[in-house]
C-alpha positions in Angstrom: 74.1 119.3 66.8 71.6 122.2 66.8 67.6 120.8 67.4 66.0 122.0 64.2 61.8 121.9 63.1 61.1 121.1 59.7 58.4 123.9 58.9 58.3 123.8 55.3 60.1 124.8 52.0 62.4 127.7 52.1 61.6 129.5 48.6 62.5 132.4 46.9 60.6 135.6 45.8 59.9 134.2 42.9 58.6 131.1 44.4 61.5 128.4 43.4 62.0 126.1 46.1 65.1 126.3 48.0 64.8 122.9 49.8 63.0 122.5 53.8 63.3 125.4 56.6 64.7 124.5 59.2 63.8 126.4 61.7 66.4 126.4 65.1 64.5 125.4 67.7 66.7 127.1 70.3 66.0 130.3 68.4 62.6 130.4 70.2 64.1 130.6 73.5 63.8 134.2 72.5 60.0 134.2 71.6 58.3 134.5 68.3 55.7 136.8 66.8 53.1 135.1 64.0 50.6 138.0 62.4 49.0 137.6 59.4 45.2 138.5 58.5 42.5 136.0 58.5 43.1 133.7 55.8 47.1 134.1 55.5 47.5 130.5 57.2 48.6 131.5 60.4 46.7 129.0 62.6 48.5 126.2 60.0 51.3 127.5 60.8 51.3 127.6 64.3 49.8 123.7 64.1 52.7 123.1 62.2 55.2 124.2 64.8 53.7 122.3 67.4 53.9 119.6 65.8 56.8 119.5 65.0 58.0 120.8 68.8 55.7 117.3 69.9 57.9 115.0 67.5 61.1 116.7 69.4 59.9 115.9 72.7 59.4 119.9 73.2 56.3 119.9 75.6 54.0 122.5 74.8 50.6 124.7 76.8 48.8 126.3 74.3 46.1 129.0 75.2 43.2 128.9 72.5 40.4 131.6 72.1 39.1 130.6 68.3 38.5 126.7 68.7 40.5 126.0 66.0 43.8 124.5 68.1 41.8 121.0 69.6 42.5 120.5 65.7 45.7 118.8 67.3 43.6 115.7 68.2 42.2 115.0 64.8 45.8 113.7 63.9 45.8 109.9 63.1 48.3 107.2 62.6 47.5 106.0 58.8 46.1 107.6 55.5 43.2 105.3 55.7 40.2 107.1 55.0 37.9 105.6 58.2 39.7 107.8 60.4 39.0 111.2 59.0 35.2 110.3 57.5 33.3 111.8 61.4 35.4 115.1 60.5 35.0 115.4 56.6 32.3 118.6 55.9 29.3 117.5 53.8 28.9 118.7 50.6 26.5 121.9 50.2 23.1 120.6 49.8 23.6 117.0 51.4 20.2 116.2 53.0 22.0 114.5 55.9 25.1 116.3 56.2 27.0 113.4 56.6 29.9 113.7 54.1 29.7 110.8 50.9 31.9 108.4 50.9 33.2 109.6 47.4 33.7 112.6 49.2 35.6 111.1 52.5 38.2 109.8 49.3 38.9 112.4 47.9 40.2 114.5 51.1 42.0 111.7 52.3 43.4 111.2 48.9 44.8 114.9 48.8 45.8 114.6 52.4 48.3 111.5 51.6 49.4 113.2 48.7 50.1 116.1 50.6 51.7 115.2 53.4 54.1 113.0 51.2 55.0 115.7 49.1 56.1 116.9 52.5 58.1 113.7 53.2 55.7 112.4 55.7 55.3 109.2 55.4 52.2 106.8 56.8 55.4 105.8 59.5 55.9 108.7 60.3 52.4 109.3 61.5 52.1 106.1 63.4 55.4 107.5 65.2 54.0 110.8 66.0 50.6 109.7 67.1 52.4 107.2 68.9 54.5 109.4 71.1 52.2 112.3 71.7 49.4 112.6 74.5 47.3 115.8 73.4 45.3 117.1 76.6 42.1 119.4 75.8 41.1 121.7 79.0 38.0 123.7 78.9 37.2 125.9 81.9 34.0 126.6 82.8 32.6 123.6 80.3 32.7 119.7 80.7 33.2 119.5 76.7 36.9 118.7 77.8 38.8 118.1 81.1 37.2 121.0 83.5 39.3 122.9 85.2 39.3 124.0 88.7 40.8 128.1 88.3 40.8 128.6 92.0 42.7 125.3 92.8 45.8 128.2 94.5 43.4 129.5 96.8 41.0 126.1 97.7 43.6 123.5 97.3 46.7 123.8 99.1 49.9 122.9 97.0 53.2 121.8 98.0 54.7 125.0 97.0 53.8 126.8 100.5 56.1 124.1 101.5 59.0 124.6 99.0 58.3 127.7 96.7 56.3 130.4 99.3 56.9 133.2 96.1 55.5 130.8 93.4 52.5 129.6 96.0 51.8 133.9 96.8 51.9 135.0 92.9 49.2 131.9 92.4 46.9 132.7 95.5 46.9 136.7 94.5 46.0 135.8 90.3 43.2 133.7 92.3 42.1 136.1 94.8 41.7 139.0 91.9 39.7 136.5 89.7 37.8 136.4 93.1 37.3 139.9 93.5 36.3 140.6 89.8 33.6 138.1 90.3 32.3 140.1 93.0 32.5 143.2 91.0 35.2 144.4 93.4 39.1 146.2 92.5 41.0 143.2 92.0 44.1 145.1 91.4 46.8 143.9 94.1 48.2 146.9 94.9 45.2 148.8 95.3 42.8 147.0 96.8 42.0 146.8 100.6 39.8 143.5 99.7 42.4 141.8 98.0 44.9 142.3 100.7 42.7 140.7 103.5 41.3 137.6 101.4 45.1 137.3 100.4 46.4 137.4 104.2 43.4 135.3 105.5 44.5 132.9 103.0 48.1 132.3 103.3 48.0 132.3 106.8 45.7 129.1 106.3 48.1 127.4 103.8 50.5 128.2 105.9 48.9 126.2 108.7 47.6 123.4 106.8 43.5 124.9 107.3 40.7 124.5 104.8 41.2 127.5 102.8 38.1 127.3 100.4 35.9 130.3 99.9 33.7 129.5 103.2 36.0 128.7 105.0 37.2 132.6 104.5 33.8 134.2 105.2 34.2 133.8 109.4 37.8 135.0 108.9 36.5 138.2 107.1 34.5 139.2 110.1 37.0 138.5 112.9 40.1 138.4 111.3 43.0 135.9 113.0 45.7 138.5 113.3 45.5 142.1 114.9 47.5 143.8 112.0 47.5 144.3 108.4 51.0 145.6 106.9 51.7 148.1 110.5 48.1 149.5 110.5 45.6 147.6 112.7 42.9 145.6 111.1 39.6 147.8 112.2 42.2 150.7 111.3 42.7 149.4 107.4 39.2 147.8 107.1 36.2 148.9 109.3 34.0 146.5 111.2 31.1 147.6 108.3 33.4 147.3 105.2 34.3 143.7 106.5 31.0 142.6 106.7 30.1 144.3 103.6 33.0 141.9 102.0 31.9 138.7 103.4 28.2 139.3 102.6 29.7 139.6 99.2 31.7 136.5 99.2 28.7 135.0 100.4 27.0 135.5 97.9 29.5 134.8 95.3 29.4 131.4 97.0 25.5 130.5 96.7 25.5 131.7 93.1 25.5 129.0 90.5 27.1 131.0 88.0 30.8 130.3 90.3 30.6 126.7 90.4 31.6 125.9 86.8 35.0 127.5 87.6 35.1 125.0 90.9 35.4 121.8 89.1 38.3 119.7 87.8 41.8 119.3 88.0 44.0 121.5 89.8 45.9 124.0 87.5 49.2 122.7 87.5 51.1 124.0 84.5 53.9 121.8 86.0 51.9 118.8 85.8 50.6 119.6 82.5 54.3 119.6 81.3 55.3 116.2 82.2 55.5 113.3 80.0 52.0 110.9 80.7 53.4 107.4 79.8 56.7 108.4 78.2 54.7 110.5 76.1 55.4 114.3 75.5 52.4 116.3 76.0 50.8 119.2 74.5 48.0 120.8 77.0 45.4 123.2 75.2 43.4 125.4 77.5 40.3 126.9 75.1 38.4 129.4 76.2 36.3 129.9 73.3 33.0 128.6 74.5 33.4 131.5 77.3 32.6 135.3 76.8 34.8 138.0 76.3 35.6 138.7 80.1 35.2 135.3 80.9 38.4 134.8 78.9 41.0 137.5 80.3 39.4 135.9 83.7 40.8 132.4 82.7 43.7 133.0 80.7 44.9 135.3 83.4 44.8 132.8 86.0 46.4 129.9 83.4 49.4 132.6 83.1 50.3 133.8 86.3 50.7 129.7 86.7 52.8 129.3 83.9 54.9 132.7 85.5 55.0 130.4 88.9 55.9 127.4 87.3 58.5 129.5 84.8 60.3 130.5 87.8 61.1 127.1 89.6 63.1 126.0 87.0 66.4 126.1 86.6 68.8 128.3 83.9 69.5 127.1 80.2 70.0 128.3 77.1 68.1 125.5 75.2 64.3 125.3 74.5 62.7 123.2 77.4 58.9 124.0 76.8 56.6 125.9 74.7 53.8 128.3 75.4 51.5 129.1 72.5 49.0 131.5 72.4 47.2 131.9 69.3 44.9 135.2 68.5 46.3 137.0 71.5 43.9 140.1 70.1 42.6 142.1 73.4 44.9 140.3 75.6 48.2 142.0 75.6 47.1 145.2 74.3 49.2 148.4 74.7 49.2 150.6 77.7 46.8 152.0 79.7 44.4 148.9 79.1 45.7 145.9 81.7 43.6 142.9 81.3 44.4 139.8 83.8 46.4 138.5 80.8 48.8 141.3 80.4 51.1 141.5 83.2 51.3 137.6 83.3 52.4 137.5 79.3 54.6 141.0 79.4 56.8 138.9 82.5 56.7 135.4 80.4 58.2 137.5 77.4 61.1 139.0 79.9 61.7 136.3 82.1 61.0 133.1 80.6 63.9 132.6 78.0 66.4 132.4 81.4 64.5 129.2 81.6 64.0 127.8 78.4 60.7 128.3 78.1 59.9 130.5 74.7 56.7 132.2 74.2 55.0 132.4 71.0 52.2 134.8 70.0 50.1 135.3 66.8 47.2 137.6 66.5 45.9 139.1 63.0 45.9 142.5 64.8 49.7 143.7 65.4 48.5 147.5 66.0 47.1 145.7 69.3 50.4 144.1 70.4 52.4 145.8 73.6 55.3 147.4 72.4 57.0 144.9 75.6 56.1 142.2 74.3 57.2 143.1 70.9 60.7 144.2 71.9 61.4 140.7 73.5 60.3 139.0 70.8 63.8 137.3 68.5 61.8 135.5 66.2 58.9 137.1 63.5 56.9 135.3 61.4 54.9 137.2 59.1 52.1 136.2 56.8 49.6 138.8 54.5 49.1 141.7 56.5 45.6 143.4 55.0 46.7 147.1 55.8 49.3 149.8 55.7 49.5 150.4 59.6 49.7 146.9 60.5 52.9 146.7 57.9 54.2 149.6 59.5 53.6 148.2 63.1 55.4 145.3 62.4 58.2 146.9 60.6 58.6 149.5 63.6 58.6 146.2 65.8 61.6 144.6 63.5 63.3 147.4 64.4 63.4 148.1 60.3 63.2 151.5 58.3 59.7 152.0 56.3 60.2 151.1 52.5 63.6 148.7 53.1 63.9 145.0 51.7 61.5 143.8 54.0 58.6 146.4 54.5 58.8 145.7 50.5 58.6 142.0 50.6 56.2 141.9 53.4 53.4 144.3 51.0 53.4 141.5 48.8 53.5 138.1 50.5 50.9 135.8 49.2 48.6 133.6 51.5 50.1 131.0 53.0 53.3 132.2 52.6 55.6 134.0 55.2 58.4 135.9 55.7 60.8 134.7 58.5 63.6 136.7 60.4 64.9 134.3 62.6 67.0 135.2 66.3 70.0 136.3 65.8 70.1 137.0 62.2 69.6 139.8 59.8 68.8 136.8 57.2 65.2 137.7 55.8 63.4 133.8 54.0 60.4 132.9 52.6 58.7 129.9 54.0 56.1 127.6 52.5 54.6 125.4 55.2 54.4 121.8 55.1 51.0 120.6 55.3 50.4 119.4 59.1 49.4 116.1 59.9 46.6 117.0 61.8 43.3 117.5 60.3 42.5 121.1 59.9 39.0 121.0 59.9 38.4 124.4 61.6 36.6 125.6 65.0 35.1 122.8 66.6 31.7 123.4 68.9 31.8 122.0 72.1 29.6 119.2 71.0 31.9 118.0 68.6 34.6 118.4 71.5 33.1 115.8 73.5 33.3 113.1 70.9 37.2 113.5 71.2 37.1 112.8 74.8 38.4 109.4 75.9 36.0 106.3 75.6 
């Protein structure tokens, strides 16, 4: 019997309700595209589907640059009021901006109503709040778990011992972040600099040395091996440009700017996909506290460990795990720009269905997608689109002629609603989505991140 995830109401054009979509889960072994202008309920949506991946023991990483996604914590096991009161807004004007009581009852009136209009029942919250362990990551901030992003080059991992082209992707996505730090090429197939740090590196894994960033700098000036590819080493890298590279590293190293991106947990994608106490996990990574580059740096290095961690697994045609990333704007734009996010993401959207692992991305700004990533995508979701290119974007992505049943549908979609073509079928729906059980209350600030943290 096929897995299915209960996204909503299937309606028609004319908005009659055609009874729940049920969405295939299998179908997004192929990946899915969500777009849909600001407003159009996209981020609901997407909330929605995890959810409902969560209550079908799906595991899930999702990769958030708005703040909105650690909205998955705020979902609790009862409609009682007390539990959504901390995250209620005030009304405009309230001295104390503490929302009323009166207030607090009324949104957790509508919310019951909603969600049971949805067939959600006050069980089946306790169920799913029950089952689900929701981890929140923040790099470079202590508002969540930290995160140490060079953990594949300072922290040796057992895949030098079982997985040496998992454990060499890893160390070069850490080198570059490395190298960009120093305001150095960080491109591996260009840059001298990466090529030594990288060799100096692994040949310390590989011996079971210290391989943290001072442990590198002696190695930079007197390098443990007499060759680099067939060129000698003074031949590839002068004496000058070596010590030019370690002063750098150096100081990289005494800055204070570098150890927020030293603390924490290892990055272990792997890890992050297991079950903590028989419960299936959804790991969000936000970024949004960080600044524009600071985000490609991060999200760059999360997905070249998802890629690793992609390819250890073995083959099947069923969905195993979910990776979500949600306004992937500026991060998988079309050729020549190559942030540290693209090449990661474009491989994930070839490779990772042979595993089971589907990839879904939404953005508000389909004229900014890779045409790849587009290509490899079975599954399109797609909400109000606010002008004629981006309709005609999408359309040319469907692989659908301008002015046909769905180009006409699509011009006139209401918000919150979306047209679905689903893998594998030229079948075109509308879907209404259930309301999630989570409490979509918006971006969240990293002070109010902190008071979800464990007591």
């Amino acid at each position: 019997m096929a897995l299915t995830f209960n996204l909503g109401t299937r309606r028609t054009v004319r908005g009659v309700a055609q009874g729940p979509f049920l969405l295939n889960a299998d179908d997004l072994v192929t990946h899915g595209v969500v777009v849909g202008m600001t407003g159009s309920g996209k981020t609901g949506l997407i909330t929605v589907l995890v959810e409902e991946a969560i209550r079908h023991q799906i595991p899930v990483l999702l990769l958030d640059v708005k703040g909105d996604l650690p909205n998955l914590k705020l979902a609790f096991p009862s409609f009682d009021a007390k539990h959504i009161a901390p995250w209620v807004e005030a009304a405009r004007g309230d001295d104390d901006n503490i929302a009323d009581p009166a207030l607090v009852d009324e949104v957790a009136a509508n919310r019951k109503k909603q969600l049971l209009a949805c067939g959600i029942t006050e069980k089946d919250l306790a169920s799913y709040c029950e089952s689900t362990h929701i981890r929140l990551i923040t790099p470079g901030s202590d508002a969540g778990e930290s995160l140490h992003l060079l953990s594949a080059l300072e922290r040796r991992s057992t895949r030098w011992d079982d997985d040496l082209v998992g454990a060499r992707a890893t160390l070069e996505a850490s080198v570059s972040m490395v190298l960009r730090l120093m305001g150095r090429d960080p491109d591996p197939a260009q840059s001298r600099a990466h090529a030594l740090l990288t060799a100096i590196a692994e040949r310390r894994h590989r011996a079971n040395l210290p391989a943290d960033l001072g442990s590198l700098v002696p190695d930079v000036f007197e390098p443990p091996f007499a060759e680099i590819g067939v060129l000698p080493v003074e031949t590839y890298m002068s004496e000058k440009a070596r010590a030019d590279l370690a002063a750098d590293l150096n100081t990289l190293i005494a800055s204070s700017s570098l150890a927020r991106w030293r603390e924490g947990q290892d990055l272990d994608v792997g890890k992050w996909m297991q079950p903590v106490d028989g419960k299936t996990t959804a790991t969000i990574v936000s970024v949004a506290h960080l600044q524009d580059d600071e985000r490609a740096l991060a999200l760059g290095v999360v997905l070249e460990e998802a890629l690793a961690w992609v390819r250890s697994l073995p083959g099947t045609q069923r969905l195993r795990a979910l990776i979500v990333f949600d306004e992937v704007y500026g991060f998988l734009p079309p050729h020549p720009q190559n942030p540290p996010t693209k090449r990661p993401m474009v491989t994930l959207m070839k490779q990772a269905r042979a595993s089971g692992v589907g990839c879904i991305i939404a953005t508000q700004n389909p004229m900014d997608l890779d045409y790849r990533a587009l290509s490899n995508a079975g599954t399109w979701i797609i909400g109000r689109l606010q002008t004629e290119p981006d309709r005609a974007r999408v359309i040319e992505g469907l692989g659908e002629k301008k002015r046909g049943p769905i180009d006409k549908l699509v011009q006139f979609v209401a918000p919150r609603y979306f047209v679905v073509r689903t893998a594998g079928s030229n079948e075109v729906s509308l879907l209404q989505p259930r309301w999630a059980m989570s409490l979509l209350r918006g971006p969240m600030t990293s002070r109010e991140l902190r008071k979800l943290r464990p007591s």
